[in-house]
C-alpha positions as CSV (number, residue, x, y, z in Angstrom):
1,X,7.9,-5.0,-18.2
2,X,10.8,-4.1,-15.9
3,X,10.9,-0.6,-14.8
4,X,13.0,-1.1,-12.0
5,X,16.1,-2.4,-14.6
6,X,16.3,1.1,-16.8
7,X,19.0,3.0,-15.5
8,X,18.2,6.7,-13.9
9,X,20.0,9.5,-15.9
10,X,22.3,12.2,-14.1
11,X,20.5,15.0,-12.5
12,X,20.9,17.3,-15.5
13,X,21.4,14.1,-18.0
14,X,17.6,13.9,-17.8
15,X,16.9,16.9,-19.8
16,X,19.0,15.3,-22.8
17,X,17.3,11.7,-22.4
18,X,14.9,11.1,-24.9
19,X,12.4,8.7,-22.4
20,X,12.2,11.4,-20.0
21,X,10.4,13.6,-22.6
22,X,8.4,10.4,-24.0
23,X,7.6,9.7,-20.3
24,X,6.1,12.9,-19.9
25,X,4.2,13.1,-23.5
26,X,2.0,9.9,-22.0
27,X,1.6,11.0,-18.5
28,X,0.0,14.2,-20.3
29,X,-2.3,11.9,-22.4
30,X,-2.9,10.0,-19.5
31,X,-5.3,12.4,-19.3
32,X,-7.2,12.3,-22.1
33,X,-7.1,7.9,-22.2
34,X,-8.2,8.0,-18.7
35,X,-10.9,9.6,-19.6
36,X,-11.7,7.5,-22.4
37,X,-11.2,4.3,-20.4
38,X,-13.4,6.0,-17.6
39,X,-16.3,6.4,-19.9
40,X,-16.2,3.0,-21.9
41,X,-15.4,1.1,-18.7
42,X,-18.4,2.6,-16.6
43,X,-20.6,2.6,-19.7
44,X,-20.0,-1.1,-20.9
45,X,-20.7,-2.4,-16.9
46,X,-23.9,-0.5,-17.5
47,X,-24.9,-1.7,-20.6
48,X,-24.1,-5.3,-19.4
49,X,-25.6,-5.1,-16.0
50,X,-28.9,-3.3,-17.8
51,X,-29.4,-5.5,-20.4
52,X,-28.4,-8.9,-17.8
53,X,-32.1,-9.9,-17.9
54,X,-32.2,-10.3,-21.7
55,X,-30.4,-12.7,-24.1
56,X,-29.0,-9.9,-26.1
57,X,-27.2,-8.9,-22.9
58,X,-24.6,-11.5,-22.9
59,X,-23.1,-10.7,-26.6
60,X,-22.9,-7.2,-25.3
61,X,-21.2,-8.1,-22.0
62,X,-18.7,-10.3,-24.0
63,X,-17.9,-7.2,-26.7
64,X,-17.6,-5.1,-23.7
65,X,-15.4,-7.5,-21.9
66,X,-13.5,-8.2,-25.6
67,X,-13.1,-4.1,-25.9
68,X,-11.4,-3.7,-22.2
69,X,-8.6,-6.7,-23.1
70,X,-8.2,-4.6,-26.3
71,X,-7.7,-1.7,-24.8
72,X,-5.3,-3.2,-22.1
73,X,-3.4,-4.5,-24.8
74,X,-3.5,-0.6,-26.4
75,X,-2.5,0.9,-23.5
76,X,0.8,-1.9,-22.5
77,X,1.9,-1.3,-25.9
78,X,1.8,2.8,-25.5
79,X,3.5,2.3,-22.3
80,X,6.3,0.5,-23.9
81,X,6.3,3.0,-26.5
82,X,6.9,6.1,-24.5
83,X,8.2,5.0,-21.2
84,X,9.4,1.4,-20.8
85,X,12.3,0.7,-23.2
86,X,12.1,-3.1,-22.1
87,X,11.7,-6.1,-24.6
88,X,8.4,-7.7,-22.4
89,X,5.5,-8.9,-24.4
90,X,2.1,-7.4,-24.7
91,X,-0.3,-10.0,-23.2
92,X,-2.6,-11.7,-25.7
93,X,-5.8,-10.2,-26.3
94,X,-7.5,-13.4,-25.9
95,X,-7.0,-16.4,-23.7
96,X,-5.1,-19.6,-25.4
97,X,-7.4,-22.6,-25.9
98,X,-8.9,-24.7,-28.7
99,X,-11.9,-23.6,-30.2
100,X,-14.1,-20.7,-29.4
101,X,-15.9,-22.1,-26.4
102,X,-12.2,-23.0,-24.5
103,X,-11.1,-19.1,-25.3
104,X,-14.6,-17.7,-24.2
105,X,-14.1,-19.9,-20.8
106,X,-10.5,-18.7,-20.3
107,X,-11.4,-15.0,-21.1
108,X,-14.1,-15.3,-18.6
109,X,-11.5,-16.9,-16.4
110,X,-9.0,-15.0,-16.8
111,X,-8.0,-12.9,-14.1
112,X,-6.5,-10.2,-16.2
113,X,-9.8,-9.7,-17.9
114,X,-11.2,-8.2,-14.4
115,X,-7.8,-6.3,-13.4
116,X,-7.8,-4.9,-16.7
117,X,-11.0,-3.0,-16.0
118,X,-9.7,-2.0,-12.8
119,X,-6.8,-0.1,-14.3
120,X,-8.6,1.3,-16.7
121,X,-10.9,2.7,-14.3
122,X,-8.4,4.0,-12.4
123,X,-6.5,5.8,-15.3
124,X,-8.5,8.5,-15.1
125,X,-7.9,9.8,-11.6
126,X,-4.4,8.6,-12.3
127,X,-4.2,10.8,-15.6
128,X,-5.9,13.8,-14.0
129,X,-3.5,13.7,-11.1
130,X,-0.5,13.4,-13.4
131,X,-2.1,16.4,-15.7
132,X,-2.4,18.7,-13.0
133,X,0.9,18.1,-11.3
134,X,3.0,18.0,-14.3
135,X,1.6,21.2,-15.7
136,X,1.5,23.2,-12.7
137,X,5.3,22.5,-12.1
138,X,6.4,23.0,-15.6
139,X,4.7,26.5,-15.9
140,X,6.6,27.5,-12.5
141,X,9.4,26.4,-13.5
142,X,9.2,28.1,-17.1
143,X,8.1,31.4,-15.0
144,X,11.0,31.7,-12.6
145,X,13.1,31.2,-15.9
146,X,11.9,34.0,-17.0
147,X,11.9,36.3,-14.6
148,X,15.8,37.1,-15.7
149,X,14.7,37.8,-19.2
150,X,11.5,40.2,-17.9
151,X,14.1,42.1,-15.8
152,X,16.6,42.5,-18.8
153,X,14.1,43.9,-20.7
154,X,12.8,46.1,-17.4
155,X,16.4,47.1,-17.2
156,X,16.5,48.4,-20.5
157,X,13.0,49.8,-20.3
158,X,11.4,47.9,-23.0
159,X,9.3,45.6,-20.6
160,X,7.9,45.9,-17.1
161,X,7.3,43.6,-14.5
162,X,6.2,43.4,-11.1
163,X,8.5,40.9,-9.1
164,X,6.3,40.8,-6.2
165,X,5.8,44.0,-4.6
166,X,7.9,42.8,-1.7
167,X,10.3,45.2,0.0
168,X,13.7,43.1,-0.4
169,X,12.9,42.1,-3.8
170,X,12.0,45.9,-4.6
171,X,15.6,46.5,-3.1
172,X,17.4,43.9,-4.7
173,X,15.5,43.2,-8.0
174,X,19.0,42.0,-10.0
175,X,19.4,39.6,-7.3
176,X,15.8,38.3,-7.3
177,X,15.6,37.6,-11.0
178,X,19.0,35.7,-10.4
179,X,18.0,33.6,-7.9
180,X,14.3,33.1,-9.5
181,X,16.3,32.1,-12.5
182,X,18.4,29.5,-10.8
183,X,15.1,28.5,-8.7
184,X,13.5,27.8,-12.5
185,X,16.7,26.3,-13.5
186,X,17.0,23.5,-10.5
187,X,13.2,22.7,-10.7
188,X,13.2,22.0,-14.7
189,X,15.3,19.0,-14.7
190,X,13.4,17.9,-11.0
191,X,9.6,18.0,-12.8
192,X,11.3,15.4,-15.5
193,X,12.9,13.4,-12.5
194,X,9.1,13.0,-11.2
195,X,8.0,12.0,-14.6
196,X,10.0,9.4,-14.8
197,X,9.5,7.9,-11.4
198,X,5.5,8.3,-11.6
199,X,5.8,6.3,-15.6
200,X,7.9,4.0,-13.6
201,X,5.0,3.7,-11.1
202,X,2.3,3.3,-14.1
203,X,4.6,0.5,-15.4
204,X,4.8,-1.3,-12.4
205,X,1.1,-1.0,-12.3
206,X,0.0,-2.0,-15.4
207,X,2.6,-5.5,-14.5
208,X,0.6,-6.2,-11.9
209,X,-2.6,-5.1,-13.6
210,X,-2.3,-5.8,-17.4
211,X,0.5,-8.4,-18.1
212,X,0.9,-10.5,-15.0
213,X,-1.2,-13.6,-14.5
């Protein structure tokens, strides 16, 4: 993956690119696979480390450890999906080697096998952090946007809002709903700025993670 080579678009150019909007679908799903990857991480160690003392523990320790390369391979092919445009293979879901015993050795031996289940742990605080932060900015941004449209349709007396209560913005309500409109204007095209440089960060950490060796 390279991250670093994709060019950054213009400061308004970014609401017209087409991986800044992809970028920010998965950083909103992030949410949802982190929790997923939480839950079958935590409960696979458990299984595995439960059942340790009994021969049926090591087939289920090796599914587990066969489900977390899967999903590592999932999740680097969703990333270059929706965020990385680059032309960087997926790594292999299991080791190379001849016969089963030589792949079961170099999955074992693998270090990506154990990074893997560390990014997927972490893709859940990851995901929630990128949830919240996303969202919250989005709906003020979408709010001082429309503060000019409530106070067209206050002027006109067909809506009413309540720009604050503050004494200047009670004098000067035109000027508020102006100035919250270019507020909501500016911050729009900044929230898709930060989503690309946070699914630049989740590239560059699921390199190091996922696909390096």
């Amino acid at each position: 993956m390279s991250p670093l080579s994709l060019p950054h678009p213009g400061f308004f150019e970014v609401l017209t690119t087409r991986r800044a909007y992809t970028t920010l679908l998965y950083l909103m799903l992030s949410l949802a696979t982190g929790i997923c990857t939480f839950t079958f991480v935590v409960t696979g160690l458990s299984l595995s480390a439960g059942l340790a003392i009994l021969i049926i523990g090591i087939p289920v320790a090796l599914i587990f450890l066969l489900g977390a390369r899967l999903l590592s391979v999932a999740e680097v092919h969703l990333l270059r999906l929706l965020v990385d445009d680059g032309d960087s293979e997926a790594p292999a879901l299991l080791p190379g080697g001849i016969g089963p015993w030589a792949r079961l050795k170099g999955l074992l031996g693998d270090r990506r096998t154990w990074t893997s289940l560390l990014y997927l742990v972490l893709l859940m605080p990851l995901g929630i952090a990128y949830f919240t932060t996303l969202v919250s900015l989005l709906s003020v941004s979408l709010g001082l946007l429309a503060v000019p449209v409530a106070r067209i349709f206050q002027a006109t007396g067909h809506f009413d809002v309540d720009l604050g209560g503050l004494a200047w913005i009670s004098l000067n309500p035109n000027l508020t709903a102006v100035l919250c409109g270019l507020a909501g204007l500016a911050l729009v095209p900044l929230v898709f700025h930060l989503g690309l440089l946070l699914g630049r960060f989740q590239v560059w950490l699921a390199r190091h993670l996922l696909v390096r060796v």
